[in-house]
KEMI-262960 format. One record per residue: z, x, y of N, C-alpha, C in turn; residue in one letter. Coordinates in nm, 4 decimals. Each point is the difference from the previous one (the first is absolute). Example, Ala and Ser with C-alpha at 12.3 -4.5 7.8 and 13.67 -1.06 7.14 Angstrom:
SITE     n_pz     n_px     n_py    ca_pz    ca_px    ca_py     c_pz     c_px     c_py rest
SITE   0.7800   1.3190  -0.5690   0.0000  -0.0890   0.1190   0.0000   0.0900   0.1200    a
SITE  -0.0720  -0.0350   0.1050   0.0060   0.0820   0.1190   0.0730  -0.0770   0.1090    s
END
This chain:
SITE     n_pz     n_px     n_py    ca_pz    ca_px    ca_py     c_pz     c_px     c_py rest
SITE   0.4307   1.6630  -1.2090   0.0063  -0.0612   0.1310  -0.0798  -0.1305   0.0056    x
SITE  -0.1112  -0.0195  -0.0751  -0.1048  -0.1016   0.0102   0.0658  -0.0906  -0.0730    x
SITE   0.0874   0.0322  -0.0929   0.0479  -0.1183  -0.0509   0.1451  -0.0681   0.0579    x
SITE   0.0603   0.1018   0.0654   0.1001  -0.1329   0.1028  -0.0802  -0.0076   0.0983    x
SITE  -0.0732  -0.0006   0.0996  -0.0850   0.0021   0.0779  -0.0933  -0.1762  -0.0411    x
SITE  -0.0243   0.0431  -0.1360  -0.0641  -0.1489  -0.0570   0.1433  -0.1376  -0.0184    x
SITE   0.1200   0.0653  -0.0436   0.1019  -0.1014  -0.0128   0.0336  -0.0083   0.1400    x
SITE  -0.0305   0.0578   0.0940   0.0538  -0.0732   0.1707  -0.1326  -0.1109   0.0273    x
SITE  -0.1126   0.0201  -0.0497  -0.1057  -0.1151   0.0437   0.0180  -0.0657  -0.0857    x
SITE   0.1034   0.0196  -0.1338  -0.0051  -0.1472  -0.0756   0.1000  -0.0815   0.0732    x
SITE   0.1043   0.0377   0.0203   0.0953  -0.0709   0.1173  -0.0913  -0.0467   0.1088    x
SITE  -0.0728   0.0600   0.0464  -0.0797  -0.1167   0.0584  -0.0846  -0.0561  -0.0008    x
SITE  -0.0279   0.0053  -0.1238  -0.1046  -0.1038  -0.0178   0.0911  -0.1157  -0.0743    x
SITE   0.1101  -0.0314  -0.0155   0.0991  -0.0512   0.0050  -0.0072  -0.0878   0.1382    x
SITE   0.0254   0.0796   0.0725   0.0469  -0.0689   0.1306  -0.0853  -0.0497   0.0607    x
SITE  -0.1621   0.0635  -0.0537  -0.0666  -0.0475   0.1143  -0.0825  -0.1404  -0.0298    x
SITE   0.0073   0.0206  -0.1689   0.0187  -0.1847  -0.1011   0.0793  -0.0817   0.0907    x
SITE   0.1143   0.0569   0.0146   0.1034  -0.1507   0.0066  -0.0562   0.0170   0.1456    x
SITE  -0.0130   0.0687   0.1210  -0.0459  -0.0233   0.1174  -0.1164  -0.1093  -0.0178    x
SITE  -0.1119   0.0118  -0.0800  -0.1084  -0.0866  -0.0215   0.0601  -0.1216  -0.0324    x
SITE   0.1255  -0.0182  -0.0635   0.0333  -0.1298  -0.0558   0.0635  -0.0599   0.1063    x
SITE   0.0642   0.0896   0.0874   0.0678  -0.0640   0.1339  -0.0805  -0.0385   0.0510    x
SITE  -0.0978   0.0486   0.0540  -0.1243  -0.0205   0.0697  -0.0863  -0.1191  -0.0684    x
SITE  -0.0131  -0.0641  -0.0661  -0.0493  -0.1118  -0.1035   0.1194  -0.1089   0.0347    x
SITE   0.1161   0.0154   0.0336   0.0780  -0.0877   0.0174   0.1376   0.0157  -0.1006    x
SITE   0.0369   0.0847  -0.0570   0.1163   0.0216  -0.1114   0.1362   0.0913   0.1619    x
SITE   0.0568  -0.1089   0.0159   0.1068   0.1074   0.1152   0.1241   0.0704  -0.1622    x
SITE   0.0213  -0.0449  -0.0584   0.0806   0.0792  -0.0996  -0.0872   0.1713  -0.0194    x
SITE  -0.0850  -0.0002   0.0399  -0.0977   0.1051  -0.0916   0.0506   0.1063   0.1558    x
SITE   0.0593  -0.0641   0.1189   0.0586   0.0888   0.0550   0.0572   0.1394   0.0034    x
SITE   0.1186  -0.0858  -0.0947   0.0789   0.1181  -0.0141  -0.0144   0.1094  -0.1503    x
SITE  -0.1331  -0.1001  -0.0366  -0.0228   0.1304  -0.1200  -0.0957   0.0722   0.0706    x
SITE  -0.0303   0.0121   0.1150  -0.0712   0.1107   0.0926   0.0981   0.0875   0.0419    x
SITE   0.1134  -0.0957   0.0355   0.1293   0.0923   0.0655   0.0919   0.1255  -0.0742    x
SITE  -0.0254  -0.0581  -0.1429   0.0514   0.0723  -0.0851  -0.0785   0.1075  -0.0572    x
SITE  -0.1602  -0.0489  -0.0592  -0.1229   0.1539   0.0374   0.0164   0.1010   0.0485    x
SITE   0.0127  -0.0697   0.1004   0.0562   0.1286   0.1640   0.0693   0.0719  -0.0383    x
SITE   0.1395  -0.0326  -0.0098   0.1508   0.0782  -0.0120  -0.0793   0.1016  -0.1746    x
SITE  -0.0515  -0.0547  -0.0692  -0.0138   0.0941  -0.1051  -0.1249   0.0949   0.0100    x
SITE  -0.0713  -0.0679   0.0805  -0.1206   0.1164   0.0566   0.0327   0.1080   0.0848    x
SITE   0.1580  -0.0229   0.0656   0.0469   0.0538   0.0613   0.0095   0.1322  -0.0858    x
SITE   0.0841  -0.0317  -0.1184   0.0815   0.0920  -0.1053  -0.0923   0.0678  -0.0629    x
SITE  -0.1226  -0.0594  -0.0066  -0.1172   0.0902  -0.0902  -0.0505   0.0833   0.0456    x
SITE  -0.0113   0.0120   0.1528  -0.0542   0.0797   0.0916   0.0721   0.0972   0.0082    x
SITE   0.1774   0.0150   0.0251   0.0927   0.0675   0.0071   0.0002   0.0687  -0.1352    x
SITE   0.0090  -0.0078  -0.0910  -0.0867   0.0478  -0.1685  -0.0773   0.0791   0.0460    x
SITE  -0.1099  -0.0656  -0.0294  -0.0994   0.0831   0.0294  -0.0100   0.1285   0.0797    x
SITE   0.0358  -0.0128   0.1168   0.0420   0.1285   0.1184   0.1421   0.0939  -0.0598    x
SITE   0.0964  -0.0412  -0.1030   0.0588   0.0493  -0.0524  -0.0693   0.1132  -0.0910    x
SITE  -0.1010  -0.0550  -0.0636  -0.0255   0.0468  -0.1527  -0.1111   0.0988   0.1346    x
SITE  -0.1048  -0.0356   0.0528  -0.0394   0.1106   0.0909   0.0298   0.1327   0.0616    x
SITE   0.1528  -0.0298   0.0942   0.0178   0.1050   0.0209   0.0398   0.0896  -0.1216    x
SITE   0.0173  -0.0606  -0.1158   0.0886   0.0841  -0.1215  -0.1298   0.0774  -0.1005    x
SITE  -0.1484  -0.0403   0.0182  -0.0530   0.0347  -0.0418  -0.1034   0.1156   0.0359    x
SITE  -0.0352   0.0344  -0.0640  -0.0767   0.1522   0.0231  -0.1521   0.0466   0.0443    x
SITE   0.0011  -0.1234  -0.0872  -0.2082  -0.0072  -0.0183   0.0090  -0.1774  -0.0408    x
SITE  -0.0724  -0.0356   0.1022  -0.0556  -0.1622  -0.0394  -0.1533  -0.0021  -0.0362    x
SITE  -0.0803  -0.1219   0.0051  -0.1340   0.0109  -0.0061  -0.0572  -0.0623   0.1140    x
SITE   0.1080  -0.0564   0.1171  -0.0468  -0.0124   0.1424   0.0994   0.1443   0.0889    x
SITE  -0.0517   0.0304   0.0850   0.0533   0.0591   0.1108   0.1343  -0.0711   0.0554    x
SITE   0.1419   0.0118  -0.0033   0.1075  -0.0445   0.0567  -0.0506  -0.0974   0.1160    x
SITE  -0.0857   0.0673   0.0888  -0.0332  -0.0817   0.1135  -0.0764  -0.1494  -0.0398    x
SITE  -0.1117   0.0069  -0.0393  -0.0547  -0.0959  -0.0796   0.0764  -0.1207  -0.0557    x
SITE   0.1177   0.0569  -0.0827   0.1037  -0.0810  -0.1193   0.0687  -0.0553   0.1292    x
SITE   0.0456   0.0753   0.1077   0.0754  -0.0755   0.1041  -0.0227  -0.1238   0.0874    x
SITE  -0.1350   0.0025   0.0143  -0.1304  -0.0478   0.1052   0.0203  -0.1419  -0.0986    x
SITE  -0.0457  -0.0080  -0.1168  -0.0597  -0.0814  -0.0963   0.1342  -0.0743  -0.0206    x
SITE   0.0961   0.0430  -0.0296   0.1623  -0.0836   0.0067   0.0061  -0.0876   0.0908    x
SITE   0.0099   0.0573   0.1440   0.0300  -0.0386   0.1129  -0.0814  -0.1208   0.0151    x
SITE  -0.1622   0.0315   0.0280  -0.0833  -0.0818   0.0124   0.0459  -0.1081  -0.0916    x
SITE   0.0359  -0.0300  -0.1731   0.0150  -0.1077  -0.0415   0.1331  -0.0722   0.0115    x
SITE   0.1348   0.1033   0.0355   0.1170  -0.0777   0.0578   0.0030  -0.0908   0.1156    x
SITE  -0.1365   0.0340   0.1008   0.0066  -0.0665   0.1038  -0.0764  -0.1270  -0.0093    x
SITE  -0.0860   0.0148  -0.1269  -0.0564  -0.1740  -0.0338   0.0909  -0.0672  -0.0114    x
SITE   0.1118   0.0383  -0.1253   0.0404  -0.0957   0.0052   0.1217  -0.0214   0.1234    x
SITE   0.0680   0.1223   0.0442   0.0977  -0.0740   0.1106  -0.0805  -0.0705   0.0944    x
SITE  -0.1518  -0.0179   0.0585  -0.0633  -0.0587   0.1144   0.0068  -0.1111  -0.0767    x
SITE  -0.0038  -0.0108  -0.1337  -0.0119  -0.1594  -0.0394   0.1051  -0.0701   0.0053    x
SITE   0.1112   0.0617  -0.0232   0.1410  -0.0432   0.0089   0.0244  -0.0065   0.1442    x
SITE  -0.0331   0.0233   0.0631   0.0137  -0.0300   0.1726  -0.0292  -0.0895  -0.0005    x
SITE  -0.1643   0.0095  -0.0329  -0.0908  -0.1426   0.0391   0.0713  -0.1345  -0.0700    x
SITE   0.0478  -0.0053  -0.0872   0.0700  -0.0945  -0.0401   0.1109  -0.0691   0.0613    x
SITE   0.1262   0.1187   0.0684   0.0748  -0.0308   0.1053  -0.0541  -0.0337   0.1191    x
SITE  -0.0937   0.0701   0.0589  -0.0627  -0.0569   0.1286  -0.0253  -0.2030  -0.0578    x
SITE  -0.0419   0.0182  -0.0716  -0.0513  -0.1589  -0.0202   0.0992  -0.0951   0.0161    x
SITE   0.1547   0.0469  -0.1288   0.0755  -0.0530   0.0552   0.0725  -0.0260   0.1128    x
SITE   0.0130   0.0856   0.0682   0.0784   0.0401   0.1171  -0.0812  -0.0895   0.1120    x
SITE  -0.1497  -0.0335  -0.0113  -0.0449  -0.1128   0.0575  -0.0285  -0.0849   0.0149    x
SITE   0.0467  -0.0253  -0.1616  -0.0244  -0.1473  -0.0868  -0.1383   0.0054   0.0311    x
SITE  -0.0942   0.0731  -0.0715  -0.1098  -0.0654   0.0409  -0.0553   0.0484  -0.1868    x
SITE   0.0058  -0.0778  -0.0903  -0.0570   0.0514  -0.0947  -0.1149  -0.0058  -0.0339    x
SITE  -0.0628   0.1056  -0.1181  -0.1337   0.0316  -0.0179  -0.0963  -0.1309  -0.0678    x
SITE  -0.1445   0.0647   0.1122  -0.0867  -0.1232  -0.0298  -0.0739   0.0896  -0.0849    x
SITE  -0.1032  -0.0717  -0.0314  -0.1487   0.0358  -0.0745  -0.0719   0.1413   0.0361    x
SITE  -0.0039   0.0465   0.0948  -0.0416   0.1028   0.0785   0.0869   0.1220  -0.0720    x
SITE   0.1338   0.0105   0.0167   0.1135   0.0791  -0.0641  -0.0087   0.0091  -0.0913    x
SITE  -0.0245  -0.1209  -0.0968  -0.0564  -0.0025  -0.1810  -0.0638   0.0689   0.0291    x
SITE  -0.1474   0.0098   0.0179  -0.0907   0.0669  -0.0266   0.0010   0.1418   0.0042    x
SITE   0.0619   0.0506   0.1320   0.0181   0.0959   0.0308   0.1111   0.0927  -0.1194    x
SITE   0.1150  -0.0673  -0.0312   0.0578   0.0503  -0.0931  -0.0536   0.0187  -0.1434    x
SITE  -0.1263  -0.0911  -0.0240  -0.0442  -0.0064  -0.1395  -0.0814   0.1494   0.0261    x
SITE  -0.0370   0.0049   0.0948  -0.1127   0.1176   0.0367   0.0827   0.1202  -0.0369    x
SITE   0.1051  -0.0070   0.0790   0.0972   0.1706  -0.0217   0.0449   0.0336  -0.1581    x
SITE   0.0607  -0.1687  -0.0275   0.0065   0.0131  -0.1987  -0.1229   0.0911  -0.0353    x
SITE  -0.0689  -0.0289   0.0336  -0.1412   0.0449  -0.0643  -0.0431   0.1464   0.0369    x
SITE   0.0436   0.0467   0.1247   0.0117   0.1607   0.0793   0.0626   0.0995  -0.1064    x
SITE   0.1447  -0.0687  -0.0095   0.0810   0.0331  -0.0854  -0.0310   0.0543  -0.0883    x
SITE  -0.0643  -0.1119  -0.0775  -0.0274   0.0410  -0.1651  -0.0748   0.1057  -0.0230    x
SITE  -0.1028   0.0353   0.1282  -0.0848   0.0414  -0.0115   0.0782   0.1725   0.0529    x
SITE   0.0573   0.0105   0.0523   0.0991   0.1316   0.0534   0.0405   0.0502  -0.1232    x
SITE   0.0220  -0.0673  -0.0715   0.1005  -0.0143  -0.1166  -0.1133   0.0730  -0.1311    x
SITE  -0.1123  -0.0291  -0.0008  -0.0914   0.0135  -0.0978  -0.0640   0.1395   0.0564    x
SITE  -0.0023   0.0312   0.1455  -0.0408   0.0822   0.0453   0.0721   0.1369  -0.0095    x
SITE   0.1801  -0.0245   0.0107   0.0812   0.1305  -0.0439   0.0132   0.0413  -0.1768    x
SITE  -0.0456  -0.0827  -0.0905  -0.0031  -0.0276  -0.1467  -0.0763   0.0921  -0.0193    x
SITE  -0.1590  -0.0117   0.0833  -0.0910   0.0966  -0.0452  -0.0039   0.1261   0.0747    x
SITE   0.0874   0.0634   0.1247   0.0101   0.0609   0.0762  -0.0120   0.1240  -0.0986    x
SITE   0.0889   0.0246  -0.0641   0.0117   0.1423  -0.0981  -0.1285  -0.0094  -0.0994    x
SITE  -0.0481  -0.0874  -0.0654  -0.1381  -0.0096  -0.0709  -0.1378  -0.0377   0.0408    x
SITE   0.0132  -0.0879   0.0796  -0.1423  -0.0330   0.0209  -0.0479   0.0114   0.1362    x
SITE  -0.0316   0.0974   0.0654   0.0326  -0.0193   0.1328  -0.0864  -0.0904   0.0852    x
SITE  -0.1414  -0.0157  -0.0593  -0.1026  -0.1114   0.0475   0.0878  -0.1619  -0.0535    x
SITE   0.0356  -0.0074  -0.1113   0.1080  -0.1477   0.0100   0.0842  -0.0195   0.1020    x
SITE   0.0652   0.1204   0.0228   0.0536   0.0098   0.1229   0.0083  -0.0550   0.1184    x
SITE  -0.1178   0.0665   0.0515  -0.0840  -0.0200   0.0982  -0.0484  -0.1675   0.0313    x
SITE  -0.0343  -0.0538  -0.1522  -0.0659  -0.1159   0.0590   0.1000  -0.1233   0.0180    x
SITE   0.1304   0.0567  -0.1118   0.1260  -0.1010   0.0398   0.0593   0.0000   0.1361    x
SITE  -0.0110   0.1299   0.0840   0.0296   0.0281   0.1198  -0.0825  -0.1207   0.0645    x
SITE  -0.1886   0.0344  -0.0278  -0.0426  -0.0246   0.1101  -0.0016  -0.1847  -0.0224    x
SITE   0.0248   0.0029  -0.1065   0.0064  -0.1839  -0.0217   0.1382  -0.0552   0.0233    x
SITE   0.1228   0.0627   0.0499   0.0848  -0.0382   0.0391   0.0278  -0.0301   0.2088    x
SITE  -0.1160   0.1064   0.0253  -0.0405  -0.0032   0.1351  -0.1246  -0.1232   0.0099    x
SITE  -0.1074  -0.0483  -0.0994  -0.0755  -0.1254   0.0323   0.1052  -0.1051   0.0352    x
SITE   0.0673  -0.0238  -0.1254   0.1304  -0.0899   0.0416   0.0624  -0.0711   0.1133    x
SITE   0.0357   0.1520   0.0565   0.0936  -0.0207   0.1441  -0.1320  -0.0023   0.0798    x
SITE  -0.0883   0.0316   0.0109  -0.1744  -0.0679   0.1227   0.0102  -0.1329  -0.0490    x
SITE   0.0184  -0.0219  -0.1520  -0.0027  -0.1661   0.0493   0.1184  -0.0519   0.0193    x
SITE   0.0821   0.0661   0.0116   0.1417  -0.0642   0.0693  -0.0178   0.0035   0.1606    x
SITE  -0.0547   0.0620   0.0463  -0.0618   0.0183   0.1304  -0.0741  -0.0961   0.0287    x
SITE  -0.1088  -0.0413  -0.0797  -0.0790  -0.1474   0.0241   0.0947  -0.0939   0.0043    x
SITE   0.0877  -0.0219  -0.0674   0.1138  -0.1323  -0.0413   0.0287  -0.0419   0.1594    x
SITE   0.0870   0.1563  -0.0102   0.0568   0.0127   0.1352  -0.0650  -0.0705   0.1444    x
SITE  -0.1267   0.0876   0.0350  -0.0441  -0.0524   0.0818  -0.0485  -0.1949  -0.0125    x
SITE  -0.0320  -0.0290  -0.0940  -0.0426  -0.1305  -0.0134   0.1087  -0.0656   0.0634    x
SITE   0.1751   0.0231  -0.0764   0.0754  -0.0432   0.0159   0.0596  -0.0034   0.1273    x
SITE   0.0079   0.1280   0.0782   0.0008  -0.0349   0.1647  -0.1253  -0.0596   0.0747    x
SITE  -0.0777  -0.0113  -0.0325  -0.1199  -0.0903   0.0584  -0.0039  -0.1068  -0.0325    x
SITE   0.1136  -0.0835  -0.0825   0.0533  -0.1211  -0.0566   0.0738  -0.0421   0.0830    x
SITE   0.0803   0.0730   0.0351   0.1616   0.0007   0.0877  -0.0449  -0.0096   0.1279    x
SITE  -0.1762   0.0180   0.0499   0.0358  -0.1328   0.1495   0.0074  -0.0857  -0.0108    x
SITE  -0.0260  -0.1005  -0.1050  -0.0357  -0.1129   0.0032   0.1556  -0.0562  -0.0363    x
SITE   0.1048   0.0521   0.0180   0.1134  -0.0549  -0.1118   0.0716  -0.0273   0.1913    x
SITE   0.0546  -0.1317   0.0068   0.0587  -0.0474   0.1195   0.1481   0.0694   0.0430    x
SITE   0.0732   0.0336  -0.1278   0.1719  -0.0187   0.0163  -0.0031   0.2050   0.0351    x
SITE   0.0009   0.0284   0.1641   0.0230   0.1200   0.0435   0.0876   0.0254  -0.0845    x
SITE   0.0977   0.0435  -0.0440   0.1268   0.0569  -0.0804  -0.0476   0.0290  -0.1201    x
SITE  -0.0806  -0.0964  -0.1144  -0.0385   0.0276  -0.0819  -0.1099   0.0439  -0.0202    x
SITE  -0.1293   0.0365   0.1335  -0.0906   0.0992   0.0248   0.0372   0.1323  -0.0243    x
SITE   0.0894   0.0280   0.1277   0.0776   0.1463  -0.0511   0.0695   0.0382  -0.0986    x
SITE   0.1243  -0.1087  -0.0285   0.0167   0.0560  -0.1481  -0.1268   0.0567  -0.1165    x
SITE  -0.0724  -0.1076  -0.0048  -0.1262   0.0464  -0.1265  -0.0492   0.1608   0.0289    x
SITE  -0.0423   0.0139   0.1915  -0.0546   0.0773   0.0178   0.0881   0.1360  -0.0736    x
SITE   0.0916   0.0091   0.0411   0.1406   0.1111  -0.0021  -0.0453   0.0331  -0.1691    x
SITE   0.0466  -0.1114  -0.0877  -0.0400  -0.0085  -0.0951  -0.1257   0.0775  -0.1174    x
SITE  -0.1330  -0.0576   0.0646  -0.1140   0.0411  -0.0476  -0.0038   0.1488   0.0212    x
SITE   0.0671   0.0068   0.1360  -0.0362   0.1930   0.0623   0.0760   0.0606  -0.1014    x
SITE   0.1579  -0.0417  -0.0731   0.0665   0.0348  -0.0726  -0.0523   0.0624  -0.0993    x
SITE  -0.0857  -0.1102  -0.0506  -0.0838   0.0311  -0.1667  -0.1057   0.0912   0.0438    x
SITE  -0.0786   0.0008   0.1080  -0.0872   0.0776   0.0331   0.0389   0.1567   0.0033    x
SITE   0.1418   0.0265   0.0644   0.0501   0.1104  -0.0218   0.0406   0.0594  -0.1449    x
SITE   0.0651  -0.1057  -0.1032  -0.0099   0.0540  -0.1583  -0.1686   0.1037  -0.0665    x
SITE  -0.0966  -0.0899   0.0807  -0.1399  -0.0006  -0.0488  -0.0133   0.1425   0.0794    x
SITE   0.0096   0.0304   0.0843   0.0031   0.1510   0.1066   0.0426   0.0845  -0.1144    x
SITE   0.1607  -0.0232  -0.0601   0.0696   0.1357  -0.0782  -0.1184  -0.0547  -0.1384    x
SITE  -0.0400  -0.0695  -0.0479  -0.0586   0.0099  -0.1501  -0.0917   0.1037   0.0531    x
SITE  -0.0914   0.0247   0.1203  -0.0867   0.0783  -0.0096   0.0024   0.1314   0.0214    x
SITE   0.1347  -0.0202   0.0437   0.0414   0.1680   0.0701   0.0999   0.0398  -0.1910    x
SITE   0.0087  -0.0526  -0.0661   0.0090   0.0194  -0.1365  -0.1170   0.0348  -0.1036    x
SITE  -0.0552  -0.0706   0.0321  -0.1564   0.0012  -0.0351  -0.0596   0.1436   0.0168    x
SITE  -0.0403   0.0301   0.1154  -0.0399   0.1326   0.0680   0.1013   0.0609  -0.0702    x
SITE   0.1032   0.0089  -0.0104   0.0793   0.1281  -0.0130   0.0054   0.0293  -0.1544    x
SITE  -0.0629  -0.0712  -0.0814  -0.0284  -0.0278  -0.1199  -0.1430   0.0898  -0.0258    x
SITE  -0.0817  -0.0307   0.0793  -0.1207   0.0382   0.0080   0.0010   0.1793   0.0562    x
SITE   0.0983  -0.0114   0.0849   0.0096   0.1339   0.0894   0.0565   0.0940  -0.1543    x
SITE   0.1044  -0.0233  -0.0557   0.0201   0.0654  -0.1543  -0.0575   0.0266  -0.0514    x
SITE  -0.1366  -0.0946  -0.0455  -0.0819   0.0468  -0.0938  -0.0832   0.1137   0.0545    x
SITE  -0.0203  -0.0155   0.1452  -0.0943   0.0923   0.0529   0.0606   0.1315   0.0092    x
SITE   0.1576   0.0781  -0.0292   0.0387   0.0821   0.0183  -0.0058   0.0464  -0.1346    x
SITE  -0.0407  -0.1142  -0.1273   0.0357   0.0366  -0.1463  -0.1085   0.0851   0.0052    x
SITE  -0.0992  -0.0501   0.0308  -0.1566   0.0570  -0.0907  -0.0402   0.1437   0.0621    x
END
């Protein structure tokens, strides 16, 4: 289970690269978010396949479900956030970089955290809890970045950003509710 479980966060850590590259200014890197998606889609659907078919995992069904979900919805919130942008023409500034470099970095760290889930459970733990520092400083970004956005004159493109930033702020919400539920595993292992 841990290991399609690990190939659905490699799909997004896929997606959530090219999101960072959109976010840096690459609009092609779009639709290789769009396409992430649709296959993060399929890995997840896998995965819950090979679940119900199996007998004994080394997470609890519930757990394996929680931990899917939570990372399908990074990347579809990112693939939103990307359409929201377009859909308002308002594309990503510096603030959005950052914020996306931050979740790259959540990611990896989710990613290093389910690796050691079955062996190490204190590695575990600290990939969890260093994938949750992350998103607090995606939270700093955040706030800086709407405390930026009085000073910006053009109303339309206030709210867009705002809509925006809350967007990424909500990705940074599911890394931690991934995080915890990462952490909540190990605490049922020992």
């Amino acid at each position: 289970m841990l290991g399609l479980l690990r190939a659905q966060v490699g799909v997004t850590i896929e997606g959530v690269d090219a999101f960072a590259a959109w976010a840096c200014g690459d609009p092609s890197a779009a639709q290789v978010v769009r396409d992430a998606e649709r296959r993060g889609d399929a890995a997840k659907r896998t995965l819950l396949g090979a679940l119900r078919a199996a007998f004994v995992t080394p997470l609890e069904p519930e757990d394996v479900f929680a931990l899917s979900r939570g990372v399908d919805w990074i990347l579809n919130y990112s693939r939103d956030l990307i359409s929201e942008s377009d859909a308002m023409a308002c594309p990503p500034d510096a603030v959005i970089a950052e914020m996306a470099r931050l979740l790259q970095e959540a990611v990896r760290h989710i990613d290093r955290a389910l690796a050691d889930l079955d062996s190490d459970h204190d590695a575990a733990t600290e990939a969890a809890d260093a994938a949750i520092r992350a998103e607090r400083e995606l939270e700093r970004i955040y706030y800086g970045g709407m405390a930026a956005l009085l000073e910006v004159e053009d109303r339309s493109e206030r709210i867009a950003r705002r809509e925006l930033y809350r967007r990424c702020l909500r990705i940074g919400e599911i890394v931690i509710d991934v995080s915890e539920r990462v952490v909540y595993a190990v605490v049922k292992q020992v």
